[in-house]
C-alpha positions, -999 to 999 in steps of 0.1 A, spaced: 373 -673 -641 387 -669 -675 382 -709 -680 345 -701 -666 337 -680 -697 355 -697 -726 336 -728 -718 298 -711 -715 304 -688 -745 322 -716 -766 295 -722 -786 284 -686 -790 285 -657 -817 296 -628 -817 264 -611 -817 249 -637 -790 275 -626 -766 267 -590 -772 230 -597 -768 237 -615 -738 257 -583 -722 231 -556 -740 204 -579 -716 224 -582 -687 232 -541 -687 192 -532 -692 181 -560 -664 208 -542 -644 198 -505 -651 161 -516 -646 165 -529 -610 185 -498 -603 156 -478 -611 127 -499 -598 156 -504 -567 151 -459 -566 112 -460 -572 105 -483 -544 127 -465 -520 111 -432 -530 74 -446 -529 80 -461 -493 93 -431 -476 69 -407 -491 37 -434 -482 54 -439 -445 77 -412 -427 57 -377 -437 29 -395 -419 45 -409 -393 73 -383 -383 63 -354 -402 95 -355 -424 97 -342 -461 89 -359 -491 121 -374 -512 127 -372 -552 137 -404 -568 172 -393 -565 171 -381 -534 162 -417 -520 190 -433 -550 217 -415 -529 194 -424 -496 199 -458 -507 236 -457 -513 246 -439 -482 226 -463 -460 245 -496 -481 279 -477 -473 271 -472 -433 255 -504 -428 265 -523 -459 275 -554 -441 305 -577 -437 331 -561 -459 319 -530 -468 319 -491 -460 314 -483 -426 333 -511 -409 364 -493 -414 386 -529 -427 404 -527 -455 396 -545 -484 423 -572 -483 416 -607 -493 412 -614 -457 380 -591 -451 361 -621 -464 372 -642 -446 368 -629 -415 337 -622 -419 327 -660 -419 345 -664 -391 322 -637 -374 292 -646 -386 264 -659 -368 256 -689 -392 288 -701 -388 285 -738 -379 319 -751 -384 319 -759 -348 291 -782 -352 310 -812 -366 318 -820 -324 281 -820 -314 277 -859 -322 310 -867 -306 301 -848 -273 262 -860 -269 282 -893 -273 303 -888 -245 292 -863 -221 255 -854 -233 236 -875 -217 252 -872 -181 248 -830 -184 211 -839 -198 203 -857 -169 217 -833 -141 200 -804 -165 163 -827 -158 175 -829 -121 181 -791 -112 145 -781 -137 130 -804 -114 144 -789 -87 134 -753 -95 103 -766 -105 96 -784 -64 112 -753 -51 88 -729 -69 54 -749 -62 67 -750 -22 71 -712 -18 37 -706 -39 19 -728 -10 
């Protein structure tokens, strides 16, 4: 990583690369709030109205937000009760529903055995199919 920023701030100033970090802690701070705002505007447009609850402040629905990311967070974070070893990553790949590492076989079965199970897949549909239209009659 170090390598990562030598080479993009080589040909930088001092006062470029301060700019640059000034920008990136403002953009930051600004999501964060907009992040609160929108959170605050939903639940007060949606849930008194629909389930009579109270109306939240802006940091009221910060902290809503934050508690919700720790409980449901996702792969790696709070709530999963994993320690955060270099593993946790991982195995969260490995869990994950777009995994398709298995996927790399799929050409070399159809090769081999795709077309038979196709063809006894047609067979028994049909099957089902004549069996269904006979007890409707």
């Amino acid at each position: 990583m170090t390598n990562f920023f030598t080479h993009k701030f080589r040909k930088k100033s001092p006062i470029e690369i301060i700019g640059i970090i000034l920008f990136g802690i403002i953009a930051i701070t600004g999501l964060a709030i907009l992040f609160g705002f929108v959170i605050m505007w939903l639940w007060n447009w949606l849930m008194p109205e629909i389930f009579g609850l109270t109306t939240l402040t802006y940091w009221q629905a910060v902290g809503l937000f934050i508690l919700l990311k720790l409980l449901i967070g996702g792969c790696g974070s709070g709530g999963s009760g994993k320690s955060s070893s270099k593993n946790s990553k991982n195995d969260c790949k490995k869990d994950s529903k777009t995994d398709f590492s298995k996927w790399k076989y799929y050409d070399k079965f159809w090769k081999e055995e795709g077309d038979e199970y196709y063809r006894q897949f047609v067979e028994r549909q049909s099957g089902q199919t004549e069996e269904n239209t006979s007890e409707s009659e």
